[in-house]
Structures are given as C-alpha cells and as structure tokens.
C-alpha positions in Angstrom: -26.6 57.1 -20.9 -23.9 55.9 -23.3 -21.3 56.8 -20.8 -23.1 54.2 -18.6 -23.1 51.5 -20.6 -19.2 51.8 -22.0 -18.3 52.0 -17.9 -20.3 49.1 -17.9 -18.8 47.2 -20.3 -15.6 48.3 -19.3 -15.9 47.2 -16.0 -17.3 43.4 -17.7 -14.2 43.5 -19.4 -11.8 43.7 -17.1 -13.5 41.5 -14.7 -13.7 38.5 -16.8 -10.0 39.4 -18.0 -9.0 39.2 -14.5 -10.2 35.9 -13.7 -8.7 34.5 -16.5 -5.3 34.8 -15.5 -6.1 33.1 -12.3 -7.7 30.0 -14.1 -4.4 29.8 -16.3 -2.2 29.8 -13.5 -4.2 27.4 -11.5 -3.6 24.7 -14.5 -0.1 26.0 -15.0 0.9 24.2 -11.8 1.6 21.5 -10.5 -0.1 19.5 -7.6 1.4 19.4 -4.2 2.9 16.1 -3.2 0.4 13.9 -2.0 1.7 13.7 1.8 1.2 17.4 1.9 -2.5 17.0 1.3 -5.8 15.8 3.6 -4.7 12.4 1.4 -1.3 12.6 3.1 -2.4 10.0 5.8 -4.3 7.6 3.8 -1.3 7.0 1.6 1.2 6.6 4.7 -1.5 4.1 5.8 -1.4 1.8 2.4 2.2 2.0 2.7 1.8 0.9 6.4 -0.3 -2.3 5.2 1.8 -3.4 2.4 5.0 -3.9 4.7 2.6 -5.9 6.6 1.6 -7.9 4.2 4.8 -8.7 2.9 5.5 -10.0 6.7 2.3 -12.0 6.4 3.6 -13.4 3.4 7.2 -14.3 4.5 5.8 -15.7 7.3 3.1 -17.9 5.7 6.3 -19.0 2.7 8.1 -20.2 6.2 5.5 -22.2 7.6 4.3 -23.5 3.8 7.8 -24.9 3.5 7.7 -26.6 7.5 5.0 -28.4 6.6 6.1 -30.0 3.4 9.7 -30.6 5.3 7.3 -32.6 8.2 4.7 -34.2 5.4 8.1 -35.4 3.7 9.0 -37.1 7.0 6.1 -38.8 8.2 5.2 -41.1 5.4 6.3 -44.4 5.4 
C-alpha cells in the first residue's frame, strides 16, 4: 500500500515538473512578428489606409490653397 502511494507521488512529481519547463520556455520567447500571425492582414490593412489618407490630405492642402489663390482674386 505504501508502494502505491510513493509511485503515486512520484508520478505527481514528475508530471507537474514537466510542465513547468514548458511554461518557462513559453515566456522565455519572444512573439512572432506580427505579419506572421492571423493579425498579419489587419496591420497591412492600417498601413493600406494611412497612405490613403496622407493622399486625401495632400490633396485636400492643394485644393485649400486654390481656393484662397481664387478668393484672393475675386474681390474687388
């Protein structure tokens, strides 16, 4: 009966020893670049938009800058 319970703890033992080493490991690395990840696509998406937006923006400077030239012109 005592031989029962030593294999017994014994075996406990060197369960929760081996899943220790995986845990440690786990936070001993480091995480994979995002673009390798189910993220990857979002973030080439926001990248996407904000070269769009600073065409948006270039274009609404130019157009901000016609219409003072022409506002300029017009008065008396």
């Amino acid at each position: 009966m005592t031989h029962v319970r030593l294999l017994a703890a014994v075996g406990c033992a060197l369960v929760l020893a081996g899943c220790g080493r995986d845990a440690d490991r786990e936070q001993d690395r480091e995480p994979p670049p995002v673009k390798d990840t189910a993220f990857g696509d979002m973030a080439g998406t926001m990248d996407k938009a904000r070269a769009v937006q600073d065409t948006v923006d270039a274009h609404k400077n130019e157009l901000d800058e016609q219409l003072k030239s022409q506002e300029g012109q017009s008065e008396p």
